[in-house]
N, C-alpha and C positions, 0 to 999 in steps of 0.2 A: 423480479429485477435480477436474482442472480444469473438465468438465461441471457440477458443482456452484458453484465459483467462477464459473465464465460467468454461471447464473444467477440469484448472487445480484448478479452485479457489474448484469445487465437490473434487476432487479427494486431496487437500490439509484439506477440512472440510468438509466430507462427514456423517461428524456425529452432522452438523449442522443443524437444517432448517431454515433458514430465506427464504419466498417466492421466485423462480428461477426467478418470471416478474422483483421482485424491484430488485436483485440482476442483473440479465439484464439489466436495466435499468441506474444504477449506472455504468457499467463497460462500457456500449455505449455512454456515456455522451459526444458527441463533445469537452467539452470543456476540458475533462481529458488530464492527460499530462501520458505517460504510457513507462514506463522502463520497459524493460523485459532481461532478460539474457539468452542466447539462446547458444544449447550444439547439433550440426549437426542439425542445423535451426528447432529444436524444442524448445518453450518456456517453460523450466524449473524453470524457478522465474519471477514474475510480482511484478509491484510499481505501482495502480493506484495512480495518484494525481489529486486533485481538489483545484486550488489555496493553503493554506497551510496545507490542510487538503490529508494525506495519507489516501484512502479507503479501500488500499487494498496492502497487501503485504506478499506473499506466496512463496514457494519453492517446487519443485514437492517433495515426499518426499526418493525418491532415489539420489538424489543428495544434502541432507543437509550435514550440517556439514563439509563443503568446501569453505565457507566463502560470496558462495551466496545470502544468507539474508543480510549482513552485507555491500558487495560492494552497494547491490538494497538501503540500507537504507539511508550509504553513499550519493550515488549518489542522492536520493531522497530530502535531505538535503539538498543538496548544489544548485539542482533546485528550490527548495521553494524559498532559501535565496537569491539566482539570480534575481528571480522573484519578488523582494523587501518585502518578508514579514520576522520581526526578531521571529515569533513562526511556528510550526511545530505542527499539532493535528493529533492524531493517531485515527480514527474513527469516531470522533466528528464533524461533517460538517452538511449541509444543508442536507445530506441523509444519511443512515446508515445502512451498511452490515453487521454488528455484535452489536446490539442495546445494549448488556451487557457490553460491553465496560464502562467503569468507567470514567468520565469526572474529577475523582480528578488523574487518569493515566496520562490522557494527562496534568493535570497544571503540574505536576512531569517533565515530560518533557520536557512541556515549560520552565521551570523556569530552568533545567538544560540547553536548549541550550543558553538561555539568559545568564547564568555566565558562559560559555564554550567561550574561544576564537576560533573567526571562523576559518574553516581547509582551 
């Protein structure tokens, strides 16, 4: 499965480089927890997660705008929060797929799920 998450994660930012080994590397991580959404058993949207940290979350780009980012985000939420953690980081973990990522992003976010009553 992660050979498919690899290329949808190319084909979702192919006009990014971060090295193909660490991005591998990230997306094979055993201990990732990984939501995909799947349109005649192709993966069209991926959630990697790693404990509350999303690494990764994409949409092929012929199928946006259908509410698939937003169920994977969803559901990706409410596994973190299952999982006993009350924050959610977008990017910002132990490894990083997209290093420009802004860690005052994710406080934005923390702090909004912290004053959001849980779904």
């Amino acid at each position: 499965m992660s050979d498919e998450i690899f290329s949808l994660y190319k084909n979702c930012f192919s006009y990014y480089s971060q090295n193909d080994t660490i991005v591998n590397k990230i997306i094979a991580n055993p201990n990732n927890h990984i939501l995909t959404y799947l349109v005649n058993q192709k993966i069209v949207g991926v959630s990697v997660i790693n404990k509350n940290v999303i690494y990764l979350l994409c949409v092929d780009k012929n199928y946006r705008n259908r509410g698939i980012g937003n169920k994977l985000l969803e559901d990706s939420e409410k596994y973190i929060h299952i999982e006993g953690y009350n924050e959610v980081l977008i990017g910002a973990g132990e490894d990083y797929i997209f290093p420009g990522i802004s860690v005052f992003i994710d406080m934005i976010y923390s702090f909004h799920l912290k004053n959001t009553k849980k779904r």
